[in-house]
N, C-alpha and C positions, 0 to 999 in steps of 0.2 A: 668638500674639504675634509680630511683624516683628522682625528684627534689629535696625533702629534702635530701637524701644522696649525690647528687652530689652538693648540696650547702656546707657538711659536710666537701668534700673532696676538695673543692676550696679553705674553709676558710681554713684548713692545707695549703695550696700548699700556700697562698696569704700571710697564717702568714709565712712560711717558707722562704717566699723572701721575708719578713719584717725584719726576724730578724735573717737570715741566718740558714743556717744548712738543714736536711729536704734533700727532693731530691725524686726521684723515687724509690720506694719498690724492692723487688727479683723481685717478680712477676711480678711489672708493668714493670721492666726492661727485662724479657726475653719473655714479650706480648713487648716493643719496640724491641727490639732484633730480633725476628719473621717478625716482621712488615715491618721492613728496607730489611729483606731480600725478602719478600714478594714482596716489590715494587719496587728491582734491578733485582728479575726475569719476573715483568710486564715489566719493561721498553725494555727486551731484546724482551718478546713478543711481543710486541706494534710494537718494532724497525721503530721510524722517523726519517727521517731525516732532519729533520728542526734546521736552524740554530742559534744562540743567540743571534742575533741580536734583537733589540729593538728600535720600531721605537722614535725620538728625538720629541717630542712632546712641547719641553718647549718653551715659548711665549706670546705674549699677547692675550686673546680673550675677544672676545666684543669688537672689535676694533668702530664699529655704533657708539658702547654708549659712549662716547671721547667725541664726538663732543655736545649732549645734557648733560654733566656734565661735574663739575669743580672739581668732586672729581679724588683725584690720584686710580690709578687701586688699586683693592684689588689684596693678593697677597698669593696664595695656593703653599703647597709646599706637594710636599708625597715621603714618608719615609717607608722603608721595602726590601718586596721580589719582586719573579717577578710579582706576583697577583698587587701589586701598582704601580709599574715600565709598565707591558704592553707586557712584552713577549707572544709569539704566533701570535699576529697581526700582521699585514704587512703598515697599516697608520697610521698616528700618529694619527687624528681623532677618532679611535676606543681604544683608550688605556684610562686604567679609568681615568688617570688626565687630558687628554682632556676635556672629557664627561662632569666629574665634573666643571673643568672650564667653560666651554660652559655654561652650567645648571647653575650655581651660575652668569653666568651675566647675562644671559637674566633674573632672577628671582631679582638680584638687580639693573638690567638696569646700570652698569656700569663695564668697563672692567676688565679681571681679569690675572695677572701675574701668571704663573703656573710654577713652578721649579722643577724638579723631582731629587731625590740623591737615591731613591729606586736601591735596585741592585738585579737582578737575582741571587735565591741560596742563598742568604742571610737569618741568623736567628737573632735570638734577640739579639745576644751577639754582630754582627755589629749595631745596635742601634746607639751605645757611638759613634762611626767613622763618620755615618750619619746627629748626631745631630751635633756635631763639625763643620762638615761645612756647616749645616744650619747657627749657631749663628758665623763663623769665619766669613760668605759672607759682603762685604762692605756696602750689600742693609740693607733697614730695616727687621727686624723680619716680620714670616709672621704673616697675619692676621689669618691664619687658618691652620693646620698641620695634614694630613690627613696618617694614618700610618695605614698597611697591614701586616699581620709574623705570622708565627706560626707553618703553614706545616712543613717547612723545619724543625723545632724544632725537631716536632715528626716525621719524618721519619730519623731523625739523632739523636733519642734518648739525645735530651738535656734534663737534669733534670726539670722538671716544675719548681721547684721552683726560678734555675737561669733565668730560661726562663721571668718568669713575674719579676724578680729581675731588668731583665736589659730595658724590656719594661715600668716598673713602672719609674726607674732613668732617661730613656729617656723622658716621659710624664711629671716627674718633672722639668727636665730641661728645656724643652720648655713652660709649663706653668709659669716658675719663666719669664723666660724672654718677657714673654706676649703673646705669641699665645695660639690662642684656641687650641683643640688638638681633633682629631674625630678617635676613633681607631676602624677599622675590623678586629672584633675577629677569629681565628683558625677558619678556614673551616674544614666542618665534611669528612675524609678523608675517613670512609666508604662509601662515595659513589662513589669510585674507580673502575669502573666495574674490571678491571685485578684482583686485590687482593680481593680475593676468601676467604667464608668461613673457619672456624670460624674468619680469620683476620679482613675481612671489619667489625665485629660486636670490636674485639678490637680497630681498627681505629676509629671507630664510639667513643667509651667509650675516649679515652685518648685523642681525638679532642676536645670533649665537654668538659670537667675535664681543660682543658689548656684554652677555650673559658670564660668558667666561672671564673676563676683564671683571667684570662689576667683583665674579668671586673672588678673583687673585685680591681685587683692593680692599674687598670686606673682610676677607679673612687675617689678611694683615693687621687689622686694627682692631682682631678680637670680638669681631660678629660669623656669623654663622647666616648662608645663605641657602636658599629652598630652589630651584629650576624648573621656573613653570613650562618655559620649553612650550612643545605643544599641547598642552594640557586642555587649552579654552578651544583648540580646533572644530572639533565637535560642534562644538555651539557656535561659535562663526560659520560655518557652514549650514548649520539647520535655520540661523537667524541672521540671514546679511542683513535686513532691515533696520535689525536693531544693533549693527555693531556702530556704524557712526553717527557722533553725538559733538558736541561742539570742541569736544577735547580729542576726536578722531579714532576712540578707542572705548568701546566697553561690553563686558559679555552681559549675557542673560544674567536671571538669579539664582538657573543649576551651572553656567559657568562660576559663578563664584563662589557655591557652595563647593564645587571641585578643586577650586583654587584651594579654601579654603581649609578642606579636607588634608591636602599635600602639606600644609603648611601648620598645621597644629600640631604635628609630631614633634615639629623641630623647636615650633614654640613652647610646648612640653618639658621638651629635655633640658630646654636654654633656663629652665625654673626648678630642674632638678625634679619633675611629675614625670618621667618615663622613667618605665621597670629598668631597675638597676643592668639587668639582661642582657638588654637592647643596646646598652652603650658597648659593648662589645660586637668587635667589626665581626659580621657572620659572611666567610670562605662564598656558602650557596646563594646567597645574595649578591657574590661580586663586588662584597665590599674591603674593604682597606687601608691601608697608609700608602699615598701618593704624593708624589711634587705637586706642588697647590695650583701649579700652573698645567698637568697631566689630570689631577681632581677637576680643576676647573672645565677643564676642557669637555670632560667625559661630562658632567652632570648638565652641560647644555645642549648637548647631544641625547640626553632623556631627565624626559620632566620629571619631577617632585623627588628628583636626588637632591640628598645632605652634605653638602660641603662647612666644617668645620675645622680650625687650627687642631694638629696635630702633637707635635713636638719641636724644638729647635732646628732651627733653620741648619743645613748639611752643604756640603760642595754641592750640592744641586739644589740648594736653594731651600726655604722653608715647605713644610709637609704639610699636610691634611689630612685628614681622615675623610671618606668618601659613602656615606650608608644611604641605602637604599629603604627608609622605612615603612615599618607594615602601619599600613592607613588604620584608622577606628572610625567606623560610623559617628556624624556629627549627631549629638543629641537633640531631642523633638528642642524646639527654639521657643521659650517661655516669649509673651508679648515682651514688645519693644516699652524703657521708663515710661510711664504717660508723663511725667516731669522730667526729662533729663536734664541732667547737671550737664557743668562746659567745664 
């Protein structure tokens, strides 16, 4: 599928969970249909036994940086499936809201409170349940809200359209209430080694179509979304064993430091911690001002692109800005709280 048609079929899928109705076609529904079945006969071949547990990662880091500032800790929260949660790992250090914490304080030298509500298995319609006790918790709102979802969507044939219906109301809701919001869009799910021809190439189609959808609706509601695209491939292929887990989806703990890595820059910027530089679209990078429906398109078509609102919306609809940015090594990972806070 061309960028301009799967920009076609986002802005359907983004108007349809604008203004209700819409949903998945015959077709697309019995390529999900296939799909789902495809990847409960990987899981049997795979057969792990790993259990669901998830290691407890939440807590302060940057603990150092305390003592040279008088600022209070920034405060990161992530929301989703197991991809933001951290199933398949075994320490909490390795799990992406660690990472991420770690990496946002050594880069703003002051500590960072990290609260995870992500749940294994989880699709976009628990969203509404996640954000509830983000904004019920007695602390303040966070500074930054870091959300992962989308697999479980399409290997349980949820309609695109509710799909970004409900990640758009979630993005709403935490932006009214003041956090930034950084979303990792659907991971390309063709690059499943179990699920076999012609499938992997329908997984590949209806991951990117939900990728580029997720952007149009996040970007409207004033978040900023990351493309993991094929980013975790690598490690589903060096590790079929350990991809399926009871929520059907999870990498190693160098896939989500990769993940991970893509996704700090944007959570950076969204804090105002990237060089002033960098907010400037750079020509040799192929970056830009695009229709947020042409941005979208293209950043699901390569991973760890930055799709963010641009300017006013024009006869072609509202823009974006499109950057492709430069990675920074995640810093060495101080241990995980031996108390953490919830």
């Amino acid at each position: 599928m061309t960028s301009m048609s799967r920009a076609r079929v986002a802005r359907r899928i983004a108007a349809g969970a604008a203004y209700g109705g819409g949903g998945i076609g015959l077709a697309g529904a019995a390529a999900a249909g296939l799909l789902l079945a495809e990847v409960q006969l990987a899981r049997r071949r795979v057969g792990n036994g790993t259990s669901p547990h998830v290691p407890n990662a939440d807590g302060l880091y940057g603990r150092t940086y305390a003592v040279s500032t008088e600022q209070p800790p920034l405060r990161l929260t992530m929301l989703g499936d197991s991809t933001a949660a951290g199933q398949g790992v075994h320490r909490a250090g390795q799990t992406p809201g660690a990472l991420l914490a770690s990496g946002v304080a050594a880069l703003a030298e002051r500590p960072v409170e990290l609260r995870t509500v992500a749940t294994p298995g989880a699709r976009s319609d628990d969203l509404d349940r996640q954000v509830a006790l983000v904004l019920a918790a007695p602390d303040p709102v966070p500074d930054i809200c870091v959300i992962m979802v989308g697999a479980n969507d399409v290997t349980h044939r949820m309609p695109p359209t509710r799909s970004v219906r409900c990640l758009s109301s979630a993005v709403r809701r935490l932006r009214t209430a003041g956090a930034e919001v950084v979303v990792g869009t659907c991971p390309d799910l063709g690059t499943i080694e179990p699920v076999q021809q012609p499938l992997r190439w329908l997984a590949r189609r209806a991951s990117r179509q939900l990728a580029a959808a997720q952007t149009i609706g996040v970007v409207e509601q004033g978040g900023r979304t990351v493309s993991l695209g094929d980013l975790l491939g690598p490690e589903f292929a060096a590790n079929p064993r350990e991809l399926f887990g009871p929520d059907n989806y999870h990498p190693s703990a160098e896939g989500y430091a990769t993940a991970a890595m893509a996704v700090l820059p944007t959570v950076c910027a969204s804090l105002g911690l990237w060089p002033a530089e960098e907010e400037r679209p750079d020509a040799s990078r192929r970056e830009g001002f695009l229709p947020v429906a042409r941005a979208a398109a293209e950043a699901a078509s390569e991973a760890g692109t930055e799709v963010a609102a641009a300017m006013p919306s024009g006869p072609r609809g509202p823009w974006a800005l499109l950057k492709r940015r430069r990675r920074r090594r995640l810093p060495e990972q101080e241990p995980a709280p031996a108390t953490p806070s919830s």
